[in-house]
N, C-alpha and C positions, 0 to 999 in steps of 0.2 A: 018239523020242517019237511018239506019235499026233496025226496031224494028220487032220482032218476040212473038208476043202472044201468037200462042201455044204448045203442048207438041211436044218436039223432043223427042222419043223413037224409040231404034231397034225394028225390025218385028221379027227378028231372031235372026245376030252374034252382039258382041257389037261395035260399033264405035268411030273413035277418030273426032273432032272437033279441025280444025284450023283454029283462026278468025283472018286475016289480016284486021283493020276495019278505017281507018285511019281516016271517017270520022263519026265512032262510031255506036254501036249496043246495041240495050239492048236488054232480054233476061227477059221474066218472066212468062212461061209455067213452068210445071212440067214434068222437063228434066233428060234423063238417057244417060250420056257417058261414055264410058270407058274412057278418055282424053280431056281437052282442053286446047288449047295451045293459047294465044295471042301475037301474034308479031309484031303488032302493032295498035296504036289510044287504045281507052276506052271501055270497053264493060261492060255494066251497069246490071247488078243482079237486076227483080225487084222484082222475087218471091223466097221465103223460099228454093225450092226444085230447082232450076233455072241456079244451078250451074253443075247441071250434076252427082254429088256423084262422079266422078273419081276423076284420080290426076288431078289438075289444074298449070298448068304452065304461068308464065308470065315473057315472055322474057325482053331483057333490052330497047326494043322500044315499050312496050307495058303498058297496066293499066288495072286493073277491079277496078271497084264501087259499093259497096256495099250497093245499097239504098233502102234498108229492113230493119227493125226493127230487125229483128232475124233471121240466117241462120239456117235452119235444122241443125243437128250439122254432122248428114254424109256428110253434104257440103265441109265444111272447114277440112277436114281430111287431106287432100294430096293437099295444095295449093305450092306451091314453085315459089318466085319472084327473078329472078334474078338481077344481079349490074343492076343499072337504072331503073328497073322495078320499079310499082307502085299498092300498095291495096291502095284504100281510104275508109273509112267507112263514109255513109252518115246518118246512123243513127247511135243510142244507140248500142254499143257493148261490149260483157265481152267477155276476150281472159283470159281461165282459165287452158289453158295447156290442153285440151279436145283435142282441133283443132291443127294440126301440119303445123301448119304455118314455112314455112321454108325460110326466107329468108339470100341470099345469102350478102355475106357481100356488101355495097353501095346498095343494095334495100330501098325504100322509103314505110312509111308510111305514108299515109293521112287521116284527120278527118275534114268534112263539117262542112259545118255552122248547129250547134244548137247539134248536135249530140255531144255524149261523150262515147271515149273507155277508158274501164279500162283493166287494166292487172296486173292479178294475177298471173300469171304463165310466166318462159322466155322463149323465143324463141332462136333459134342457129342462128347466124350470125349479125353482124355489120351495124347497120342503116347508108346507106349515106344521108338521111336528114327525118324530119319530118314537115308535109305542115301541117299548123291548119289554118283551114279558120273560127272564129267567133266558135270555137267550143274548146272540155276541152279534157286532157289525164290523165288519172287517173293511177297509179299505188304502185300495192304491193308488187312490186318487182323494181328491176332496170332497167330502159331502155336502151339500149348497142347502143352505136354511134361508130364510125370509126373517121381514120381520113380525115379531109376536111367535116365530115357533119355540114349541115345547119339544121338550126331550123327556119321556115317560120311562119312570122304573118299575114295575112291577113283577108279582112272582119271585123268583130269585133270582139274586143277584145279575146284573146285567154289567157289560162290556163294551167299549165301544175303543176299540181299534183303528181308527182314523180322522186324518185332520176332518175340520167344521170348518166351512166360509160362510159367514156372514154377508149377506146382504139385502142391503135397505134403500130402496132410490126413492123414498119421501122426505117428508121432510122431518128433523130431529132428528132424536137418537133413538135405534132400534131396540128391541128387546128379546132375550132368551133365556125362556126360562125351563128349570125342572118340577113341574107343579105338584101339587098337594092330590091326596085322591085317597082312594082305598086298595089296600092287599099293595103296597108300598115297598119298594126293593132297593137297598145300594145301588150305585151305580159309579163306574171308572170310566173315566175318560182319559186316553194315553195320548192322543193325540193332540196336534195346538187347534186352536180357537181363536182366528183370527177377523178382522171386517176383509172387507172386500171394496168398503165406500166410504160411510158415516159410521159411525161409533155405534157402539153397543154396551148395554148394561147388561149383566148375566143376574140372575133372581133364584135363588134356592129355596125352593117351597115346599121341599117333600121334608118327612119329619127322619128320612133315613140320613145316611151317609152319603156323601158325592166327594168322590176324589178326584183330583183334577192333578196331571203329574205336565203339562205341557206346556210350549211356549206361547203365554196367553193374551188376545192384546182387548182387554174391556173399557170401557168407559166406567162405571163403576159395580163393584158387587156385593147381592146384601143378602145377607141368611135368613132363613125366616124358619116360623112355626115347629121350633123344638129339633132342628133335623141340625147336623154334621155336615161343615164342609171343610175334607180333610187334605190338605194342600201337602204333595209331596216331590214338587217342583219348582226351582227358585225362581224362575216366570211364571208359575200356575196362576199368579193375582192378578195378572196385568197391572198396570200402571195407576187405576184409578183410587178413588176413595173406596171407603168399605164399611158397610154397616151392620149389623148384629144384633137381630130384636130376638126377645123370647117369645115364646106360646102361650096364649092363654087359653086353651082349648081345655077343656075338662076344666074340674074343680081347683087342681090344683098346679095346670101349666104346664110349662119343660122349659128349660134352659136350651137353647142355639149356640155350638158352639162352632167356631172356626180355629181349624188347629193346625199349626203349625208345628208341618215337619220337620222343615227347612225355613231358612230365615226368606220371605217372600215378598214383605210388605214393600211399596216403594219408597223409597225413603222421603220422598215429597208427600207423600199419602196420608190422610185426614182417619181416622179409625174413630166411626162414633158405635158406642158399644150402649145398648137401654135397658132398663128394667121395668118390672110393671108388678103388680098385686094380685094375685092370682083371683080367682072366683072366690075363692075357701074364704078371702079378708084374712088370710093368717100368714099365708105361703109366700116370698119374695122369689123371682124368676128371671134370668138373668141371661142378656146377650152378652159369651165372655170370651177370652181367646186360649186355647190349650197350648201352650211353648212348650216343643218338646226339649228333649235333654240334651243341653251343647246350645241353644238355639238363642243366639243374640240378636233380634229382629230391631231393626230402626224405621222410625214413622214420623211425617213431620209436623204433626198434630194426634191429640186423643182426645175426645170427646166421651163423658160418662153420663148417662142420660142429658146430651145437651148440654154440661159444663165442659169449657175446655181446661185440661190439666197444665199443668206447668213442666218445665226440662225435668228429665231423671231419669230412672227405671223403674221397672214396672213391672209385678209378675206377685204371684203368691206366693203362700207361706214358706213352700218349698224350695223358691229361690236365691238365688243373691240379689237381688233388685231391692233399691234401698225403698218404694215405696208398694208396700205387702198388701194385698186382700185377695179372699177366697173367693168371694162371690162374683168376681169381674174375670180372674184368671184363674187356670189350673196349670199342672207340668213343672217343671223346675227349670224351663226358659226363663229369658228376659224380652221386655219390650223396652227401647231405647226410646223416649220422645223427644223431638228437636232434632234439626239438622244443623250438623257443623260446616260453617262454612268452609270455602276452599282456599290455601293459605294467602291467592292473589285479595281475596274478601274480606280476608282478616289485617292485612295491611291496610285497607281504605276503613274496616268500618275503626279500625285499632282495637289491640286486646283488652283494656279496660270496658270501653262500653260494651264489647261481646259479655265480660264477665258480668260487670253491671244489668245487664238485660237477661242474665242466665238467673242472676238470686232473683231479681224483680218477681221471675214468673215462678214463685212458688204451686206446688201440687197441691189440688183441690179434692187427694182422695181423702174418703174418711174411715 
């Protein structure tokens, strides 16, 4: 890459700065432009003043890094990241509504390894994803997603300390997901996850861990590709359905599980759980649910690869749930399926035919 140590300043008029740098630049003199613009590759801030004090532009095939501890604060005055564009902060950063960060809706922020930004103040426009590599996002405000953003873990372990709002002003239902990739990391979310318009389904595609401890409102959500979604909040599910496929990646797959800390499911909520044959032709691979201990969950349907089951309990070997298997559950929870009615419901429909329709639907585990 080009790296440029010392000061760029006008002699006389002011100038604009366009860094095409595809195979990157850093920049940490004490720098004066009227403009700079990047449209393409990374161009790396390594001093306070480095940024130039103008407006800073970063197009949608482009990125700045922010690897200072602290920008002057006339730096960040006039930054604007357009769709696809990317800031990343590699250090410690407060965003307190000071700096007019403008990003355009699908602009991306990023946070390094070890570094943590907080945000106290919003910005305008719609995140299409946030990258945490090994690093935390603090906030005292809400952080505004679009729809189709991603929330990335990589490195170690990652953190994320503030509410998410959703929003979608197309048409359907929006989507947010944590996607699949490489050099793959946990990731915590403490804060809720709410819409802000239309509905949203969340999508777990990384193969790690994702806990979700908040007050959560989804449309529905489904595990995917061998990864851990570890719910340790009695709102973490939101309201909707929930699905659970396994991996078939490799020879011989991984199991997806969703585990419950706390009892979470809605009790209206459909839980379809699938299996599949691994590569190997030998190996079975299983989307299953971990109950933890103490944990009586109710759901008002359960689906195992596309059958639905009948009233009862539900849980492995190590339960008390009258109907047992290893390969769908783990934990020594229970899953409750069927919703009782409420007693004004049970006098119109009457207690025989509640009972009547409860044997009817015998379970179809095997």
């Amino acid at each position: 890459r080009l790296e440029v140590t010392g000061n760029l300043t006008p002699s006389d008029k002011p100038f604009d700065v366009n860094a095409s740098v595809n195979s990157g630049m850093a920049l940490s003199g004490t720098n004066v432009f009227n403009s700079l613009t990047v449209t393409n590759g990374n161009l790396e801030i390594l001093g306070v003043d480095s940024l130039g004090g103008g407006t800073v532009n970063v197009t949608s095939n482009g990125a700045v890094t922010l690897n200072v501890e602290s920008v002057a604060s006339a730096q960040l005055q006039k930054v604007s990241i357009a769709s696809g564009g990317k800031i990343t902060f590699a250090k410690n950063y407060t965003l307190d509504g000071s700096q007019e960060l403008q990003f355009a809706d699908g602009a991306n922020l990023g946070i390094s390894s070890g570094a943590t930004v907080t945000v106290t103040n919003a910005w305008s426009g719609l995140l299409g994803g946030i990258a945490l590599s090994g690093s935390q996002l603090n906030g005292g405000v809400a952080i505004k997603v679009g729809n189709g953003a991603q929330i990335s873990s990589t490195g170690n372990p990652n953190t994320i300390n503030a509410n998410i709002s959703m929003v979608h002003t197309g048409v359907g239902t929006g989507t947010l997901t944590v996607p699949s990739g490489s050099g793959l990391a946990n990731l915590t979310i403490n804060g809720n996850i709410t819409p802000l318009n239309q509905a949203f389904d969340l999508a777990i595609n990384t193969s790690k861990i994702v806990t979700l401890s908040g007050n959560n409102v989804f449309n529905s959500v489904t595990v995917n590709n061998g990864g851990t979604l570890a719910i340790t909040g009695a709102n973490a599910l939101g309201d909707g359905d929930i699905m659970v496929n396994p991996s078939s990646s490799g020879a011989t797959g991984a199991h997806t599980t969703l585990q419950l800390q706390v009892g979470a499911i809605n009790d209206l909520s459909s839980v379809f759980l699938t299996s599949l044959l691994a590569a190997d032709a030998i190996t079975m691979r299983y989307g299953r649910l971990d109950i933890g201990v103490g944990v009586v969950d109710l759901a008002g349907a359960l689906y195992l690869d596309g059958v639905s089951q009948g009233f009862g309990t539900y849980g492995s070997t190590a339960s008390a749930a009258a109907f047992k298997d290893d390969n769908w559950f783990a934990g020594s929870g229970v899953l409750t399926v069927g919703v009782i009615p409420e007693p004004a419901s049970l006098a119109l429909l009457g207690i025989g035919g509640l009972l009547l329709a409860y044997r009817r639907r015998e379970p179809r585990l095997d």
